[in-house]
The first five atom37 places (N, CA, C, CB, O) and aatype in JSON, in Angstrom:
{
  "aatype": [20, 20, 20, 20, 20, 20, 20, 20, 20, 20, 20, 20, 20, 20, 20, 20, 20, 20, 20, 20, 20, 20, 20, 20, 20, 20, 20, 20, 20, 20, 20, 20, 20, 20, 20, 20, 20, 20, 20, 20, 20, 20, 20, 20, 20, 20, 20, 20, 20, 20, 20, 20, 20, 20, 20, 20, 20, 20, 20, 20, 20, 20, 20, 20, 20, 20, 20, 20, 20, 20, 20, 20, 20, 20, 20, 20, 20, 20, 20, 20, 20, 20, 20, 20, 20, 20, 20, 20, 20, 20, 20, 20, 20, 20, 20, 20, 20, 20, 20, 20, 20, 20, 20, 20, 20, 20, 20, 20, 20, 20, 20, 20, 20, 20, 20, 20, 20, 20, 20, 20, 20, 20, 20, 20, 20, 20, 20, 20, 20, 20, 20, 20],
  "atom_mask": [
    [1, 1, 1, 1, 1],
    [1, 1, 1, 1, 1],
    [1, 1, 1, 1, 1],
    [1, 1, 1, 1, 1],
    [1, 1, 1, 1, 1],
    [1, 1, 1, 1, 1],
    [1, 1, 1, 1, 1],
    [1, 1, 1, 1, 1],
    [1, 1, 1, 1, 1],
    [1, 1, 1, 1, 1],
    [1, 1, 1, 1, 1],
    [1, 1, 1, 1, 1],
    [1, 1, 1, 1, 1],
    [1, 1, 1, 1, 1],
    [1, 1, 1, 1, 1],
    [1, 1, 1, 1, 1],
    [1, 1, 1, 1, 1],
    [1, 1, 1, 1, 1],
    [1, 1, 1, 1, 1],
    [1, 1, 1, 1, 1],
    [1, 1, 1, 1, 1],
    [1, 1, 1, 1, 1],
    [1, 1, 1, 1, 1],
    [1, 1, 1, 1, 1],
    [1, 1, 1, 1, 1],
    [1, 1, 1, 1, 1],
    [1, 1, 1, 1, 1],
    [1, 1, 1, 1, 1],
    [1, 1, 1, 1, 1],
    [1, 1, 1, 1, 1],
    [1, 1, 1, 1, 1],
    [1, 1, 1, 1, 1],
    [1, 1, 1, 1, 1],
    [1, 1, 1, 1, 1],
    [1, 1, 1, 1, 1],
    [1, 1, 1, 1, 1],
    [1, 1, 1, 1, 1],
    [1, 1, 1, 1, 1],
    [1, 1, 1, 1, 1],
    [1, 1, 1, 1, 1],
    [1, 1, 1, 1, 1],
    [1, 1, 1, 1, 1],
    [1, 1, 1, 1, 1],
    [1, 1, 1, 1, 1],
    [1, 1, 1, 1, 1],
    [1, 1, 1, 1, 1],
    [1, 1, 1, 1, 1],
    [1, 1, 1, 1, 1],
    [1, 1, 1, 1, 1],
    [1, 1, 1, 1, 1],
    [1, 1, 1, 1, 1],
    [1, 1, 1, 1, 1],
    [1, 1, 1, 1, 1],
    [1, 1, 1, 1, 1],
    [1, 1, 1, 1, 1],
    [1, 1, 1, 1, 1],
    [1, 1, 1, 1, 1],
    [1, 1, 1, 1, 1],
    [1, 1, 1, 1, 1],
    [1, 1, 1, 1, 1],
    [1, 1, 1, 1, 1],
    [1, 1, 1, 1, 1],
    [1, 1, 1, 1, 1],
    [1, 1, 1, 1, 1],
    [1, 1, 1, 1, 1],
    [1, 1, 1, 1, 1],
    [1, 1, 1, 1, 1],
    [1, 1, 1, 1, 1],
    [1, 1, 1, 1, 1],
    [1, 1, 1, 1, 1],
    [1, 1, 1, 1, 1],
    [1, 1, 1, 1, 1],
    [1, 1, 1, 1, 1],
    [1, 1, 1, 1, 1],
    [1, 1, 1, 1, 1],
    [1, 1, 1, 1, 1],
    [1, 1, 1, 1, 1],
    [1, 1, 1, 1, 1],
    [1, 1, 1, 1, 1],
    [1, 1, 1, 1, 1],
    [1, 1, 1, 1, 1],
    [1, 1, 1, 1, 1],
    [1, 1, 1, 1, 1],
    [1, 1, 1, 1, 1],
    [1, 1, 1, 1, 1],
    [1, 1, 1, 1, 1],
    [1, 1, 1, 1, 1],
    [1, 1, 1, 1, 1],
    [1, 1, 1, 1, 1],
    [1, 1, 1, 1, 1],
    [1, 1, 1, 1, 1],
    [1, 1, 1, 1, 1],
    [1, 1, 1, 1, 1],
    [1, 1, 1, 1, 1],
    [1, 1, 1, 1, 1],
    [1, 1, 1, 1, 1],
    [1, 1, 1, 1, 1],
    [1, 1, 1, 1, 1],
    [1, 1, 1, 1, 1],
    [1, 1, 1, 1, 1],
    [1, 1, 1, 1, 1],
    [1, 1, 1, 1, 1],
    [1, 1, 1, 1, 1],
    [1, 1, 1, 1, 1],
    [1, 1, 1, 1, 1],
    [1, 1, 1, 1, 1],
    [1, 1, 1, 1, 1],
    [1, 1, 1, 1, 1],
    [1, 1, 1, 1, 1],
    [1, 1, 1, 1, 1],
    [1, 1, 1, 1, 1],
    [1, 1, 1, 1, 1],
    [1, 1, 1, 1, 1],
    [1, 1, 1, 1, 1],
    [1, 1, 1, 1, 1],
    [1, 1, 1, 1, 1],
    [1, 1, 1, 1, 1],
    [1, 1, 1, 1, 1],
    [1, 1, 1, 1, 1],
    [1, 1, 1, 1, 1],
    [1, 1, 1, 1, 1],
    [1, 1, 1, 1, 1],
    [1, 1, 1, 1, 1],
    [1, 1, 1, 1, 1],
    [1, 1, 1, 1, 1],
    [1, 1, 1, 1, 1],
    [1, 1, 1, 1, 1],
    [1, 1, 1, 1, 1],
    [1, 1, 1, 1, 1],
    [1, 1, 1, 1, 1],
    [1, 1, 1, 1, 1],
    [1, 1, 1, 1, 1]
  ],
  "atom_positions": [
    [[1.97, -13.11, -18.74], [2.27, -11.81, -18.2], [3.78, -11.62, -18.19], [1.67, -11.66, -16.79], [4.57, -12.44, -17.75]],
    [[4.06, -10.53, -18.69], [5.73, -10.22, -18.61], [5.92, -9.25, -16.87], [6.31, -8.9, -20.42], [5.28, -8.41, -16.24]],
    [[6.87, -9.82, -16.76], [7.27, -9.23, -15.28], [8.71, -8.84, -15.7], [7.2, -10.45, -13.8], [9.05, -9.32, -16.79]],
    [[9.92, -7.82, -14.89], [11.41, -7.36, -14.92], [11.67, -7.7, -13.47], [11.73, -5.65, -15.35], [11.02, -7.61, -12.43]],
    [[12.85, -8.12, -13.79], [13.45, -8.59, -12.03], [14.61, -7.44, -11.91], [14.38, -10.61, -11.8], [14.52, -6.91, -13.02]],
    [[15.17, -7.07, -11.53], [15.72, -5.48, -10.74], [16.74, -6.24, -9.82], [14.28, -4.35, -9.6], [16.51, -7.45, -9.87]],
    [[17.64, -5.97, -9.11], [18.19, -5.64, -8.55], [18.29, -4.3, -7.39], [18.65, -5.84, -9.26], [18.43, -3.24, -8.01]],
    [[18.26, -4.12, -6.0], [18.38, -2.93, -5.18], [19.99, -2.51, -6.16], [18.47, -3.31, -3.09], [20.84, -3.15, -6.77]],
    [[19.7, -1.03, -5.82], [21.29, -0.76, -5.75], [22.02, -0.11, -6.92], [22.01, -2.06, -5.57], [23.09, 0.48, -6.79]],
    [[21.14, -0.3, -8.46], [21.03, -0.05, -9.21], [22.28, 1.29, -9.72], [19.77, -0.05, -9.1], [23.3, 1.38, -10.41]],
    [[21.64, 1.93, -9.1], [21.78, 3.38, -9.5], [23.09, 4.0, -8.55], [20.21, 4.25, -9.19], [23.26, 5.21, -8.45]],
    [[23.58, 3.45, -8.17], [25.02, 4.39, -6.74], [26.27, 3.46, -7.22], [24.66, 3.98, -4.21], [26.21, 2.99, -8.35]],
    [[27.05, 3.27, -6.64], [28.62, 2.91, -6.93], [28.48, 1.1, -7.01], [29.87, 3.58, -5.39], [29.42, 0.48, -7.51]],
    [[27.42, 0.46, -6.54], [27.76, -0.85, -6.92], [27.16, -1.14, -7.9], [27.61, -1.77, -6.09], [26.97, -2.34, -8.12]],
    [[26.65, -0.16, -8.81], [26.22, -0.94, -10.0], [27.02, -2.32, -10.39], [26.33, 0.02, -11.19], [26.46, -3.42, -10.36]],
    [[28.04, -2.17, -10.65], [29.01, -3.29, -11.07], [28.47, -4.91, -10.74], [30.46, -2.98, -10.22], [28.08, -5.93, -11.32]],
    [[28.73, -4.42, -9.51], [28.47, -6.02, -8.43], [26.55, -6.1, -8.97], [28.8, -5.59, -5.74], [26.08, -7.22, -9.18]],
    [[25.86, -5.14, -9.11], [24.66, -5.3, -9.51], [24.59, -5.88, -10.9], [24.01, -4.13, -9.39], [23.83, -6.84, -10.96]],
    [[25.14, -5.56, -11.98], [25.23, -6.53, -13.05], [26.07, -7.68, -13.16], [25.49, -5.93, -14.0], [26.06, -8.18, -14.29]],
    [[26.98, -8.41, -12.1], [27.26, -9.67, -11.62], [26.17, -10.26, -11.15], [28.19, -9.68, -10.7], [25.78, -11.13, -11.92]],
    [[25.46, -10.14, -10.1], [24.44, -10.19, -9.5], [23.25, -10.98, -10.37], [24.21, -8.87, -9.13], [22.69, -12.07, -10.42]],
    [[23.26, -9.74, -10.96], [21.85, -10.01, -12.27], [22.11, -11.11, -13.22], [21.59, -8.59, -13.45], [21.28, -11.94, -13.59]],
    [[23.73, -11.0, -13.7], [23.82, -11.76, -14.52], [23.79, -13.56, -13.99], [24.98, -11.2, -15.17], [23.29, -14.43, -14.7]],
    [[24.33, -13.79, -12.86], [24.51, -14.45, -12.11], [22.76, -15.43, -11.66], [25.29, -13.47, -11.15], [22.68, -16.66, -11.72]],
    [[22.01, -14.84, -11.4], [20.61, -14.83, -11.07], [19.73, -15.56, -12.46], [20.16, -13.13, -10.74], [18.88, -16.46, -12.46]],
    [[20.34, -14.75, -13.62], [19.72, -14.75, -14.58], [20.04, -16.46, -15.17], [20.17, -13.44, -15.42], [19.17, -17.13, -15.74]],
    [[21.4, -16.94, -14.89], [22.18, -18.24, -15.28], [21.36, -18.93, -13.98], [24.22, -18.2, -15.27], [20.61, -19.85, -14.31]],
    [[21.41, -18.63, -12.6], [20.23, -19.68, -11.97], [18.9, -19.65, -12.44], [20.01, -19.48, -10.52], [18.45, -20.79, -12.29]],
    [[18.06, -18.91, -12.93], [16.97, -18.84, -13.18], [16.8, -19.87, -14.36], [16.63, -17.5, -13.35], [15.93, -20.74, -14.26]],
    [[17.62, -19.81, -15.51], [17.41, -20.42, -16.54], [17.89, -22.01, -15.84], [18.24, -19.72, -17.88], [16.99, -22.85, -15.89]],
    [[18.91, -22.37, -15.34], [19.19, -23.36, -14.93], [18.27, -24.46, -14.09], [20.06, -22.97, -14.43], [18.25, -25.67, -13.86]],
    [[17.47, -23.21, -13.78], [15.87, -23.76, -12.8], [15.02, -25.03, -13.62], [14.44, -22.13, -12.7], [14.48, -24.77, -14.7]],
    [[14.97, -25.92, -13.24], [13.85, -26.71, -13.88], [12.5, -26.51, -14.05], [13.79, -27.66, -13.41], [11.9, -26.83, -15.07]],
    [[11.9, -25.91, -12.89], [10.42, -25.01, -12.75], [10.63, -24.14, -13.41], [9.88, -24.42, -11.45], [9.9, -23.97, -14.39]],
    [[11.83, -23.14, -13.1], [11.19, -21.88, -14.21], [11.52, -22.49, -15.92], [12.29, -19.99, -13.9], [10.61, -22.18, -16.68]],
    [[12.2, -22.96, -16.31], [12.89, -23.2, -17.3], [11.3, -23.78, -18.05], [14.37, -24.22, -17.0], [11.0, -23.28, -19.13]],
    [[10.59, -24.56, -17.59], [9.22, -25.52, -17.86], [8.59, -24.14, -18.03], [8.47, -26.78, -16.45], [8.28, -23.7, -19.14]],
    [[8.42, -23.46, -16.83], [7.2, -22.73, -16.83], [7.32, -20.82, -17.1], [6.55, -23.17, -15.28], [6.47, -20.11, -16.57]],
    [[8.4, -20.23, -17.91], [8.28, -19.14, -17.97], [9.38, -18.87, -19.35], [8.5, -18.53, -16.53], [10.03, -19.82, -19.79]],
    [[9.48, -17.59, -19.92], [10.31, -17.36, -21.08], [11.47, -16.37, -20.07], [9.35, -16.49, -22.61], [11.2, -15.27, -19.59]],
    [[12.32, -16.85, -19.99], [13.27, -15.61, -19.52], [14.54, -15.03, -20.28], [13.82, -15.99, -18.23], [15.3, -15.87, -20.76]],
    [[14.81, -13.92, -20.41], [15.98, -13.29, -21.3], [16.49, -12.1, -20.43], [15.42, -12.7, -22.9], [15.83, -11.38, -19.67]],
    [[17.72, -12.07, -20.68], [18.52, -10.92, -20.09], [18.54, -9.78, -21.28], [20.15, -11.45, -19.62], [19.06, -10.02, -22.37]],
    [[17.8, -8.3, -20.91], [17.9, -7.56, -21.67], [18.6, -6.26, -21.05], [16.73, -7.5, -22.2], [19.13, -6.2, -19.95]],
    [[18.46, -5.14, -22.11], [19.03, -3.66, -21.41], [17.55, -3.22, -20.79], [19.79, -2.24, -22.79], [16.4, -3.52, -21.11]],
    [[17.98, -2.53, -19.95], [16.99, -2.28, -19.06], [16.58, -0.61, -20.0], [17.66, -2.29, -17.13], [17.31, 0.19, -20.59]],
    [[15.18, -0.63, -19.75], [14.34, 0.41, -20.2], [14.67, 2.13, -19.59], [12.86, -0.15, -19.73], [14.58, 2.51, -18.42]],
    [[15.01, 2.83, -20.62], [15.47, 4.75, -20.21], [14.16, 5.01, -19.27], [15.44, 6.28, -22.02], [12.95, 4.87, -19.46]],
    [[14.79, 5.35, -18.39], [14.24, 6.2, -17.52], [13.95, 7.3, -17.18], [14.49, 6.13, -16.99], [14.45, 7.58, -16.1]],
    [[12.94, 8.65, -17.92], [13.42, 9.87, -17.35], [14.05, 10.31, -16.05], [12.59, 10.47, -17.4], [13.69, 10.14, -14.89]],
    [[14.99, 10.88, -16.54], [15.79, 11.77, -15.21], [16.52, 10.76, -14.63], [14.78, 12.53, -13.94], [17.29, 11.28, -13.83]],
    [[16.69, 9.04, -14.64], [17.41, 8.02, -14.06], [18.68, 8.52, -14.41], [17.09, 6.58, -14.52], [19.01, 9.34, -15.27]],
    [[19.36, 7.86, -13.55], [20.85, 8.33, -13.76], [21.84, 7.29, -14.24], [21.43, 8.87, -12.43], [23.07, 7.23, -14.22]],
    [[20.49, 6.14, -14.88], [21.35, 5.16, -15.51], [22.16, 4.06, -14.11], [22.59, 6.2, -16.54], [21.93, 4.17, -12.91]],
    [[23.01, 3.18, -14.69], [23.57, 2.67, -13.32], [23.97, 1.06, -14.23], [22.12, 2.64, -11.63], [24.94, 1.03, -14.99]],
    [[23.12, -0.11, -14.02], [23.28, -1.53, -14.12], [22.13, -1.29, -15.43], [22.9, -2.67, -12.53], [21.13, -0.58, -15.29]],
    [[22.43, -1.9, -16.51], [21.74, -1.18, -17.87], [21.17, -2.55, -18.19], [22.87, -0.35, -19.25], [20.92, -2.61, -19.4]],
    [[20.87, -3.75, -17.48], [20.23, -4.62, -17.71], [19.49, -5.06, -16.85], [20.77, -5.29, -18.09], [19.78, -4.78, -15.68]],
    [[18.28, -5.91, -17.1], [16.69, -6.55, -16.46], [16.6, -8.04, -16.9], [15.12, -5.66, -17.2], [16.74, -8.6, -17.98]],
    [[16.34, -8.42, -15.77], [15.83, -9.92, -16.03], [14.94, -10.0, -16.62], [15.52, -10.69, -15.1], [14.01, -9.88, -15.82]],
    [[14.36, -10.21, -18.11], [12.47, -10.04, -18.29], [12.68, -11.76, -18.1], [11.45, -9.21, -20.37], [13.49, -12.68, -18.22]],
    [[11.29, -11.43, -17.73], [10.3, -13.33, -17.49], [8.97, -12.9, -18.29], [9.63, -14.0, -15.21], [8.5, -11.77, -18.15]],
    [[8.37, -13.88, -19.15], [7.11, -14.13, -19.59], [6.67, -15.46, -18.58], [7.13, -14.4, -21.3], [7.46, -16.4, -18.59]],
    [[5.16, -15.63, -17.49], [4.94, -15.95, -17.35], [3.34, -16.25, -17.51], [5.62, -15.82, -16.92], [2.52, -15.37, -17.26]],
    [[3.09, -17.11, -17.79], [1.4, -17.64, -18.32], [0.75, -17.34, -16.94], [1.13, -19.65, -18.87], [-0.38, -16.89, -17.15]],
    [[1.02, -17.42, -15.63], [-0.26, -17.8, -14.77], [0.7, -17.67, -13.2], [-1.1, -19.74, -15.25], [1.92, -17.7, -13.04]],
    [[-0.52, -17.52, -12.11], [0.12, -17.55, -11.05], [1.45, -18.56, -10.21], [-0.85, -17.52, -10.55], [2.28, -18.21, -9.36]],
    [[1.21, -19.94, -10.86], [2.06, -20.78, -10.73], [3.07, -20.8, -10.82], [1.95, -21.36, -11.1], [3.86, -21.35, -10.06]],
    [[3.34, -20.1, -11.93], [4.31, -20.1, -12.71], [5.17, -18.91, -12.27], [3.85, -20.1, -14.06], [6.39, -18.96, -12.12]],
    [[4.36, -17.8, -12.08], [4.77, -16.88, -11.2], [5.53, -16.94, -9.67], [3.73, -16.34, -11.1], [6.41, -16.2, -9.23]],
    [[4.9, -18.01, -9.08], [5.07, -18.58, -7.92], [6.71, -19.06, -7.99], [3.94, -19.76, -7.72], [7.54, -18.7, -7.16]],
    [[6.95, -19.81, -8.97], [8.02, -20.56, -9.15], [9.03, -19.5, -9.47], [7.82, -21.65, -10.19], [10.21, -19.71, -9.17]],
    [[8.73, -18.57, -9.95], [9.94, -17.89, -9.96], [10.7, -17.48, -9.04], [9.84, -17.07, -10.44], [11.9, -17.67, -8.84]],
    [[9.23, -16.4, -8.03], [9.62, -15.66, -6.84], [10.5, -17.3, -6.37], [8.02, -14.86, -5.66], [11.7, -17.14, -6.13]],
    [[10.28, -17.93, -6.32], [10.88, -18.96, -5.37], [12.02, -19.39, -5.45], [10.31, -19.97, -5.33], [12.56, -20.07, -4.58]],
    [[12.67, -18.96, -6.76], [13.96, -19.44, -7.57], [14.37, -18.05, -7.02], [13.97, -19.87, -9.5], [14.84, -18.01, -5.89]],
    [[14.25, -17.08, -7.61], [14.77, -15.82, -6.95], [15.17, -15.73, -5.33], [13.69, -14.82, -7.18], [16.13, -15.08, -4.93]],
    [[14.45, -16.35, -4.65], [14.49, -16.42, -3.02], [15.44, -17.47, -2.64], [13.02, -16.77, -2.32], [16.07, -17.47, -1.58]],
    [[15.5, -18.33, -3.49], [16.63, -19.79, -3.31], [18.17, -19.33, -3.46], [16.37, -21.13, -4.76], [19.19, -19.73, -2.89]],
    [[17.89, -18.07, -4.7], [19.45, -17.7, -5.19], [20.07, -16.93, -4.26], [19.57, -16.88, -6.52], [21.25, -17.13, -3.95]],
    [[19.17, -15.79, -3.62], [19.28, -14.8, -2.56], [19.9, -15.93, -1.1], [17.47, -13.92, -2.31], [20.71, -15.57, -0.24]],
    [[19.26, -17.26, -1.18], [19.52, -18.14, 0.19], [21.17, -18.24, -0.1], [18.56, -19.95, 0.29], [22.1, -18.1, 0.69]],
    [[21.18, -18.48, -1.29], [22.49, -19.53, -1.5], [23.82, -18.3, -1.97], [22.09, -20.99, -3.12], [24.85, -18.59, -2.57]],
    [[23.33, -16.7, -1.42], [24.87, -16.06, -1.79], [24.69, -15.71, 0.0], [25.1, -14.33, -3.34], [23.75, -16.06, 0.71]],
    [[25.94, -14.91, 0.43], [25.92, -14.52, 1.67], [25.48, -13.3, 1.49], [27.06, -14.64, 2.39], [24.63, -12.83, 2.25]],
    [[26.0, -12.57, 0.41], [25.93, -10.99, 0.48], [24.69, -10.64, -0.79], [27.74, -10.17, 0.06], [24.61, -9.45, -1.1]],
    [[24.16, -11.18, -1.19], [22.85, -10.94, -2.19], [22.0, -9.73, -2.38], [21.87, -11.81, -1.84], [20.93, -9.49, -1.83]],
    [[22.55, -9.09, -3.13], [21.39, -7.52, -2.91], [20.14, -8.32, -3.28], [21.65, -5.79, -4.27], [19.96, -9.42, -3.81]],
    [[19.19, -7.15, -2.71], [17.53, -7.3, -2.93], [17.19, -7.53, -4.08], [16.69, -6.21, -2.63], [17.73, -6.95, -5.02]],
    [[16.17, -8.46, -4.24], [15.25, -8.94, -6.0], [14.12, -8.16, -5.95], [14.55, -10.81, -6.3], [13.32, -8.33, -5.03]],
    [[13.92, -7.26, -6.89], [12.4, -6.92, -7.28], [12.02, -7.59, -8.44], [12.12, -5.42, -7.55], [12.68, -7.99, -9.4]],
    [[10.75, -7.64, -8.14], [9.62, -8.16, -9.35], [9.17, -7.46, -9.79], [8.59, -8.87, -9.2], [8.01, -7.87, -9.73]],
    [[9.13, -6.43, -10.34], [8.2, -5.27, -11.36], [7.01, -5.98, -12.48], [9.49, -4.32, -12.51], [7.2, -6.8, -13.38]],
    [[5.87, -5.37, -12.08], [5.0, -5.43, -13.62], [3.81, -4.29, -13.64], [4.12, -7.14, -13.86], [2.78, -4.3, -12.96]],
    [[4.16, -3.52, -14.4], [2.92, -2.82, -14.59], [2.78, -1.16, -13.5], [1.66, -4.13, -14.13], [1.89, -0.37, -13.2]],
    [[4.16, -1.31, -13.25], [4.11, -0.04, -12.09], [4.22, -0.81, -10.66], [2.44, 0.99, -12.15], [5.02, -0.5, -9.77]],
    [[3.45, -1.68, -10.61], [4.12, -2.54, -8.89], [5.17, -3.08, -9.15], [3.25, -3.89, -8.08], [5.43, -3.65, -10.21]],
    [[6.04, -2.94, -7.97], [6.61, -3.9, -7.27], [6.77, -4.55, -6.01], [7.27, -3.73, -7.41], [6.26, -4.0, -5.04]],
    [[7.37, -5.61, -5.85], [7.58, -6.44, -5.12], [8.98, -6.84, -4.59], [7.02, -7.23, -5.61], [9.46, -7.57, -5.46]],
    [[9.87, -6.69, -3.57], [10.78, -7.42, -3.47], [10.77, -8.55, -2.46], [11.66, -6.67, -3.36], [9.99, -8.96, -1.59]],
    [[11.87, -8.87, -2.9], [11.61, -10.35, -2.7], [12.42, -11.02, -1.52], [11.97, -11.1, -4.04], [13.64, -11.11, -1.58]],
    [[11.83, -11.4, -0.64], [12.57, -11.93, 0.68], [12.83, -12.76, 1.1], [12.33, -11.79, 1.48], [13.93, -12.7, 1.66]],
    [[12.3, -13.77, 1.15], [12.13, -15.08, 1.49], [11.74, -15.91, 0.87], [11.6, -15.24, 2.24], [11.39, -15.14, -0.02]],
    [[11.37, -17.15, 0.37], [11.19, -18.33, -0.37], [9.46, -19.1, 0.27], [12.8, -19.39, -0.04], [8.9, -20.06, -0.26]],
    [[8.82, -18.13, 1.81], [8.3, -18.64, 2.68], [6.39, -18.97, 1.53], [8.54, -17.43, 4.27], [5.99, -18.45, 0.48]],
    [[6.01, -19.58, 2.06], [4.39, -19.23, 1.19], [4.25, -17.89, 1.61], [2.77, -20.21, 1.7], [4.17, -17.0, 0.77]],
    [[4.23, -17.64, 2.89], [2.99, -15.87, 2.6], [4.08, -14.59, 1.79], [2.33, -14.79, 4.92], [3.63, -13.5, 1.44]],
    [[5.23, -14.91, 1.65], [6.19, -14.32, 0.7], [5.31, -14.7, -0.85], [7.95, -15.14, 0.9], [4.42, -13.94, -1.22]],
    [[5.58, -15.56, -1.41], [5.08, -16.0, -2.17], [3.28, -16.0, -2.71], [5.62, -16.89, -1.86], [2.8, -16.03, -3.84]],
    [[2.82, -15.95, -1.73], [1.12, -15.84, -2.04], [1.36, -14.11, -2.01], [-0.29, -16.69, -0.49], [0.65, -13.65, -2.91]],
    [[1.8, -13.47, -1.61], [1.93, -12.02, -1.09], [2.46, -11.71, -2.96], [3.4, -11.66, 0.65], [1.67, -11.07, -3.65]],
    [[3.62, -12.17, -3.54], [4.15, -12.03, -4.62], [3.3, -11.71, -6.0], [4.81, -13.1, -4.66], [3.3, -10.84, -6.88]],
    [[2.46, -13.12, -5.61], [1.72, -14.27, -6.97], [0.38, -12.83, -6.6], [1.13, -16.91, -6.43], [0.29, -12.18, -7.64]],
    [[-0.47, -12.3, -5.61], [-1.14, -11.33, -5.13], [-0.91, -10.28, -5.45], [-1.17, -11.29, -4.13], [-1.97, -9.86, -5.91]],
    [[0.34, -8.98, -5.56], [0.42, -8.3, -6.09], [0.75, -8.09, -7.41], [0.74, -7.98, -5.55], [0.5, -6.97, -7.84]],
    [[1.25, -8.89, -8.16], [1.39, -9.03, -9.31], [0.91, -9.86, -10.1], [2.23, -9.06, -9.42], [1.08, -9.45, -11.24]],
    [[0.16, -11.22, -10.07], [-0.75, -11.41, -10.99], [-1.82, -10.78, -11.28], [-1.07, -12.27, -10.91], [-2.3, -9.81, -10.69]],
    [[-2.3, -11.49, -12.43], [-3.51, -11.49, -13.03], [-4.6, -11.03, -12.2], [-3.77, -12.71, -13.49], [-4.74, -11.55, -11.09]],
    [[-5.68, -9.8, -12.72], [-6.46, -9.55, -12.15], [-7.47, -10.31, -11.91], [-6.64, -8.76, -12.45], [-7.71, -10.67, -13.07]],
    [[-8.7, -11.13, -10.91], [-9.16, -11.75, -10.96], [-10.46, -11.49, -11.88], [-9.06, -12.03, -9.97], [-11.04, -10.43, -12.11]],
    [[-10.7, -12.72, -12.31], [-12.36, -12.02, -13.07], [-13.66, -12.38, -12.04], [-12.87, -13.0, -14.94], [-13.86, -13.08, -11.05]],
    [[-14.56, -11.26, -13.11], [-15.71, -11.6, -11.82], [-16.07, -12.71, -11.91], [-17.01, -10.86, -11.72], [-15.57, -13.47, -12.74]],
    [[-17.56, -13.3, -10.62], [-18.01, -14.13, -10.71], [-19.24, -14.45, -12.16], [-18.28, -14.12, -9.46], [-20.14, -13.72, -12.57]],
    [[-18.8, -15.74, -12.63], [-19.69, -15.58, -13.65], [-19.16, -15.48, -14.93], [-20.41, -14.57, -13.43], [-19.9, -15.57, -15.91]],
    [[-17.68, -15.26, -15.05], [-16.95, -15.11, -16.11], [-16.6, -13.81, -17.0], [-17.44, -15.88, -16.76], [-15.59, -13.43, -17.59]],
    [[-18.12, -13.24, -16.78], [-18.4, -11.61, -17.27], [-16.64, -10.87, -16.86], [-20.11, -10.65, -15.98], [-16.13, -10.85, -15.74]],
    [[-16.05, -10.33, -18.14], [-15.34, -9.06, -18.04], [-14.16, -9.25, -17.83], [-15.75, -8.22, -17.14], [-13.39, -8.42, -17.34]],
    [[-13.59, -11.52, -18.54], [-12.2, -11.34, -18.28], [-11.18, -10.16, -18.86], [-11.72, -12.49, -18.69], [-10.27, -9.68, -18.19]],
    [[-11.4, -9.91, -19.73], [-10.64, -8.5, -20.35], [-10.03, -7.63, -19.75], [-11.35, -7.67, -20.9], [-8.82, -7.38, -19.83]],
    [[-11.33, -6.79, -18.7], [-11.04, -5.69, -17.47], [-9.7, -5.67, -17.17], [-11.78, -5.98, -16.08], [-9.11, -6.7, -17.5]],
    [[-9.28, -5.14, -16.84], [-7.71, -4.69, -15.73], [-8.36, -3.78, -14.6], [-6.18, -3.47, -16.72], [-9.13, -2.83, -14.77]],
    [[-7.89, -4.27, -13.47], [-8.08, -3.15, -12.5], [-6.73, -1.95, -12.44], [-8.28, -3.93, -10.97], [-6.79, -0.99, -11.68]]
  ]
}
């Protein structure tokens, strides 16, 4: 599953510090041993927006296989946020949800891996395909 990590803030006068930020995030993320094992990550330009007013013109993308893996990110993201004083907010985007990201805690994390993974399949196997 591909997910975009965001930055708050985007769009008003700190863009700047928002693409430090990102870029910054993006060098811990890869530096991560969990994520580095378990996800594809690249710093790209971030996707036109109608009517956006533009701002920080790049996105963290992550390819991740599975909730785990998912898990490990939010958690790297929440570690980086621990370790600045002044850290704007992380979103997780996929698919129209998001998520930001607060804490490093499990119900942060089960709450994360929950709104944004994989839809479950039914019992029985019938209809992995579906999307809800």
């Amino acid at each position: 599953m591909q997910v975009h990590i965001v930055m708050e803030g985007e769009c008003d006068d700190r863009a700047p510090a928002s693409a430090a930020s990102l870029t910054s995030l993006y060098r811990w993320l890869v530096q991560d041993p969990d994520v580095a094992q378990q996800a594809d990550v690249s710093l790209e330009p971030e996707r036109a927006v109608a009517g956006g007013m533009g701002g920080a013109f790049e996105v963290i993308n992550a390819v991740v296989a599975n909730g785990i893996a998912l898990g490990s990110l939010a958690v790297a993201c929440a570690t980086w946020r621990a370790a600045r004083p002044t850290a704007p907010a992380v979103r997780i985007e996929r698919d129209g949800v998001t998520v930001t990201v607060e804490d490093a805690s499990p119900e942060t994390v089960r709450r994360i891996v929950d709104a944004l993974g994989e839809p479950q399949a039914p019992a029985g196997g019938a209809g992995t395909d579906q999307r809800q």
